[in-house]
N, C-alpha and C positions, 0 to 999 in steps of 0.2 A: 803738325798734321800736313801729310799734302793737299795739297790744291789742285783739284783737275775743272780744267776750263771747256767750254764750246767757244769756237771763235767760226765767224762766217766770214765772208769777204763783204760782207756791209761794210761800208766808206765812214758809218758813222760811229760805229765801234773803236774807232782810233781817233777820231773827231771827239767823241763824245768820253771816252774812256771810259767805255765799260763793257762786259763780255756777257753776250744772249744766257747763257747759266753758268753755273759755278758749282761744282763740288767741295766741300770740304768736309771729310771724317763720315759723320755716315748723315749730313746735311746737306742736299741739295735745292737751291734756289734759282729760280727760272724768273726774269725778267719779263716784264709785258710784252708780250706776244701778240701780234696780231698777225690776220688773215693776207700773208704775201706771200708769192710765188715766181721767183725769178723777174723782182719787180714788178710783177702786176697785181693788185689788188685781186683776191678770189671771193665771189659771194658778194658781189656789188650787189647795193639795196638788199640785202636780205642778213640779217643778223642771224637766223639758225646757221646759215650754210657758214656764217663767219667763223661764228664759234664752233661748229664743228671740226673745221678746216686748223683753227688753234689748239683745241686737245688733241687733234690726231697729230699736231707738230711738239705740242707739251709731251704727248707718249713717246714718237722717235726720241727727244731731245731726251727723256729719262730712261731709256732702250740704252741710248750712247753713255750714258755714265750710271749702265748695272743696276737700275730700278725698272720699277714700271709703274700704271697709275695707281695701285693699291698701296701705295707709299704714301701719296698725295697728302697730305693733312690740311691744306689753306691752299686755297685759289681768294684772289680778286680780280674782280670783273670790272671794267670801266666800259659804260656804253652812253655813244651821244644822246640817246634818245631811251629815256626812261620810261617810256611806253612802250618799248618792244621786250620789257623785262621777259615776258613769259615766252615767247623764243625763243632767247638766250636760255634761259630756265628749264626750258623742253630738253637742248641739246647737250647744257651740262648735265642733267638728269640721265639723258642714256647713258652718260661715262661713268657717274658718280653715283648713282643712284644706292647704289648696296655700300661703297664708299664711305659716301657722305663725310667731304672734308670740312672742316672752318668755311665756309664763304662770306665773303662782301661782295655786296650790288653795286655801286655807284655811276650816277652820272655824270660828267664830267663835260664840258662846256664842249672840245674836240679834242680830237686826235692827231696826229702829225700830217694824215693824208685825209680831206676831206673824204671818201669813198669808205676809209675806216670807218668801222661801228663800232666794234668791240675789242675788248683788247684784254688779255690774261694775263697776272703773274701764278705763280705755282713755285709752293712749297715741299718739300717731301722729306720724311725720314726714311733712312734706311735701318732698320732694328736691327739687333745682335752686332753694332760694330760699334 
């Protein structure tokens, strides 16, 4: 099967060895995303605006490899503070809502940038291939 990649000019993608999503066959996986923009963390203190800021980057990134969000089947959510769950829940909810993929909540101790809150992976089928 081929393999169609997303590669960015992240320093840690060749560091780290691994690529932001990954196509393969009609499977596409999206690595933990978070809320960045030209290096700058978006939606400091505010976990809605994070996660919104991540699905609208989860929809380009499935846009660029011939899906869109109604493919979605698994999201996980990792947020430092598991008291802002319904936030986070508010703004997957506008995306997902009619959706409704797999989800997991969890907290997780940090993130790589303290400013980060939340951070998404995303899974998706593409049917008929």
């Amino acid at each position: 099967m081929a393999k169609q990649q997303i590669l960015t000019d992240f320093p840690l993608e060749k560091f780290f060895g691994y690529c932001p999503a990954i196509r393969i066959g009609n499977r596409i996986d999206i690595a933990g995303t978070a809320a960045i923009k030209n290096g700058e963390v978006v939606g400091v203190d505010n976990p809605y605006e994070q996660t919104k800021f991540i699905i609208e980057t989860i929809k380009d990134i499935l846009h660029e490899l011939g899906a869109d969000l109604s493919r979605v089947v698994r999201t996980r959510i990792f947020v430092t503070d598991i008291s802002t769950w319904q936030e986070v829940a508010r703004a997957h909810g506008e995306f997902f809502k009619d959706i409704q993929p797999a989800s997991t909540l969890v907290e997780v101790k940090a993130l790589m940038n303290p400013r980060l809150l939340v951070e998404i992976e995303a899974e998706a089928i593409i049917s008929g291939e």
